[in-house]
C-alpha positions as CSV (number, residue, x, y, z in Angstrom):
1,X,-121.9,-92.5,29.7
2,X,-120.9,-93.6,32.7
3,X,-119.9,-90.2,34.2
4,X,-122.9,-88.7,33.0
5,X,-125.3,-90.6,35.1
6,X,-122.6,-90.2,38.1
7,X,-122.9,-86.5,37.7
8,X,-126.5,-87.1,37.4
9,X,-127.2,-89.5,40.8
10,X,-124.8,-87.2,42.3
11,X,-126.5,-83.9,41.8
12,X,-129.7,-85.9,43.0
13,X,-127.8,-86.8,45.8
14,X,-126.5,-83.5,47.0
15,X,-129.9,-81.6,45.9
16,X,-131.6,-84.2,48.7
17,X,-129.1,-83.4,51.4
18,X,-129.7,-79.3,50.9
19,X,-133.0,-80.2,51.3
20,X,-132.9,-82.0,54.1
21,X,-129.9,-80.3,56.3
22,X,-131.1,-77.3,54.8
23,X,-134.6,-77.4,56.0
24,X,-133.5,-78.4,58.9
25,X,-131.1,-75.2,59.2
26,X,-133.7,-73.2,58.7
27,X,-135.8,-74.4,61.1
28,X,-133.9,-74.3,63.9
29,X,-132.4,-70.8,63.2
30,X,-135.2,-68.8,61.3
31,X,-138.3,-70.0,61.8
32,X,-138.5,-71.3,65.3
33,X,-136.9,-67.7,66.7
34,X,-139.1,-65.9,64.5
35,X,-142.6,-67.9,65.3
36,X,-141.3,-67.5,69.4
37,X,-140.8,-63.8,69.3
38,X,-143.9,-62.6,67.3
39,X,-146.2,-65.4,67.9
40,X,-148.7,-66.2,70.9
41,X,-148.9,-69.8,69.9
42,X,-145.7,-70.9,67.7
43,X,-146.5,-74.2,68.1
44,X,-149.1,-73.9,65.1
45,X,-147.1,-72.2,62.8
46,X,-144.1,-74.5,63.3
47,X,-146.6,-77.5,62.6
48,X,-148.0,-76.0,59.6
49,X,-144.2,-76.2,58.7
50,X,-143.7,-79.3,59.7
51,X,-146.6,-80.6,57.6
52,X,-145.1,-79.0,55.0
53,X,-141.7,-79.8,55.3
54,X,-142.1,-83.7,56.2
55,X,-143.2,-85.0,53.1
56,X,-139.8,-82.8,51.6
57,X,-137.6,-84.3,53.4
58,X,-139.0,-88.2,53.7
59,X,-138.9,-88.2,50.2
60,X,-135.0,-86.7,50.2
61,X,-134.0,-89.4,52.5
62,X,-135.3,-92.1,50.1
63,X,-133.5,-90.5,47.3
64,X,-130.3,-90.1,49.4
65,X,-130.1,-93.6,50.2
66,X,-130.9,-95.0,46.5
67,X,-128.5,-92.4,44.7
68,X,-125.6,-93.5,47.5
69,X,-126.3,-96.7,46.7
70,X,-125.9,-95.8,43.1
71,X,-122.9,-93.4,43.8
72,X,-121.1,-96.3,45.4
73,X,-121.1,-98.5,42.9
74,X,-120.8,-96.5,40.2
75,X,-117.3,-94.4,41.8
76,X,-116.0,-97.9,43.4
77,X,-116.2,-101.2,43.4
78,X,-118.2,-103.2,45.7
79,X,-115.4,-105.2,47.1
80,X,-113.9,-102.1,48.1
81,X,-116.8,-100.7,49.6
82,X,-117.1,-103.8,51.8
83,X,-113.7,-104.4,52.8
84,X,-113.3,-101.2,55.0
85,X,-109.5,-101.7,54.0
86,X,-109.4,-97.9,52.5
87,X,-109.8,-94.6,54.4
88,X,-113.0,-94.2,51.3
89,X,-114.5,-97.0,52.1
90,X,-114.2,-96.4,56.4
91,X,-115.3,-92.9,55.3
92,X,-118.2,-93.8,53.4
93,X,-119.2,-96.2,56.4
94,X,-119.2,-93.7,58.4
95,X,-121.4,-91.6,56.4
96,X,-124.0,-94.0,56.1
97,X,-123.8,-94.8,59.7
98,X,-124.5,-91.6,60.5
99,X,-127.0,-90.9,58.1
100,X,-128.9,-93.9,59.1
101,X,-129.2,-92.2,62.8
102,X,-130.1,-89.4,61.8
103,X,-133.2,-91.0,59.7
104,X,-134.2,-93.2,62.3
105,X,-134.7,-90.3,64.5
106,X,-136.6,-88.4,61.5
107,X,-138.9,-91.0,61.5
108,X,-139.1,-91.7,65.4
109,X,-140.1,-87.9,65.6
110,X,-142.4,-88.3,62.8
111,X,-144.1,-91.5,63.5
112,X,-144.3,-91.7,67.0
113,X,-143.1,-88.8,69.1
114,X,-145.1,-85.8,67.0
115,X,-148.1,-87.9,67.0
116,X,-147.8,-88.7,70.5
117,X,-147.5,-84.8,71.8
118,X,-150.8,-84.3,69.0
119,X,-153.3,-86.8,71.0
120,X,-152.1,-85.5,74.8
121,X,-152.6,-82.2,73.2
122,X,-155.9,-83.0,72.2
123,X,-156.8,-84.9,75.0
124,X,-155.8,-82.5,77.7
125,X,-156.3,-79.0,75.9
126,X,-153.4,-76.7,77.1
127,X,-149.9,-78.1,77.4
128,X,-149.2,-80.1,80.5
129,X,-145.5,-81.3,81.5
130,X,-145.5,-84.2,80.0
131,X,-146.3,-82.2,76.4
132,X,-143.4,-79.7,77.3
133,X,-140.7,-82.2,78.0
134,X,-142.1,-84.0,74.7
135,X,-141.7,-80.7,73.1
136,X,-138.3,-79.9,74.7
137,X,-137.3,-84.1,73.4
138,X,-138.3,-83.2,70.0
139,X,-136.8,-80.2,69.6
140,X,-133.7,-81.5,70.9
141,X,-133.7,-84.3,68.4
142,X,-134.2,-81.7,65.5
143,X,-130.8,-80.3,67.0
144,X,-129.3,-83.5,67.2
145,X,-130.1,-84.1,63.4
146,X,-128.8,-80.9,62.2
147,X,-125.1,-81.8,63.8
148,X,-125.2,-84.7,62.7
149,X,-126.1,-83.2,59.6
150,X,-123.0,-81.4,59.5
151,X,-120.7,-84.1,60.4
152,X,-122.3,-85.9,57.3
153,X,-121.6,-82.9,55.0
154,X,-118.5,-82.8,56.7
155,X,-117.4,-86.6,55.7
156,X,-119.2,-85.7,52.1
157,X,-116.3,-82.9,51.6
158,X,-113.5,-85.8,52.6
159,X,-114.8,-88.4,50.3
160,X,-114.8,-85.4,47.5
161,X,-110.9,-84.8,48.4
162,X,-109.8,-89.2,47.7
């Protein structure tokens, strides 16, 4: 029984991360190049995306968290997951670690940055500096999640190989 709901949490697990890295992916390389060149105003296509994509991937953050909490404890056990003695354990730290970055800058984008480049927007009517190099810091967060991304899928195929 116990493998099946490993199996289980697991699938969960990885279906959350393609979710998430994926959208991301295709973000940055399809939509974004495709709303620049054929679009006068990207900017609303790529927040109708947003809009839609958000709620995806909060909700695949949550679920990666809980089912690596689960996957954990259910693969190892919890003294070894603390004791950073084992190249899993580091591994897994890692992994976290960097997960947890990349979610706090999900949210920062989401709860304050995006919201932030909204009002001046509305306030000021056409974009200003101040909205561009907003624009330019979010964007360049979006990159910085989708390496980090990859150096979590990356420490997901090492812990697959112990």
């Amino acid at each position: 029984m116990n493998e099946i709901l490993l199996t289980v949490v697991t699938w969960i697990h990885l279906l959350s991360a393609v979710v998430w890295i994926g959208g991301i992916f295709f973000i940055l390389f399809v939509a974004l190049p495709v709303a620049k060149k054929t679009l006068e105003q990207p900017g609303k296509l790529m927040g109708a995306i947003s809009k839609r994509f958000v709620p995806m991937a909060n909700i695949s953050i949550l679920l990666i968290f809980i089912t690596g909490i689960f996957m954990s404890l259910l693969s190892h056990s919890f003294s070894e997951l603390i004791s950073l003695n084992s190249l899993w354990s580091q591994t897994v730290f890692a992994k976290v670690l960097t997960a947890l970055v990349m979610a706090s800058i999900h949210f920062y984008r989401g709860l304050s940055l995006t919201p932030k480049i909204e009002r001046l927007t509305a306030a000021e009517g056409s974009p200003s500096g101040k909205i561009k190099e907003l624009q330019r810091l979010s964007l360049n967060l979006v990159k910085t999640n989708f390496i980090l991304g990859t150096v979590v899928l990356f420490l997901t195929g090492m812990l697959s190989a112990y």
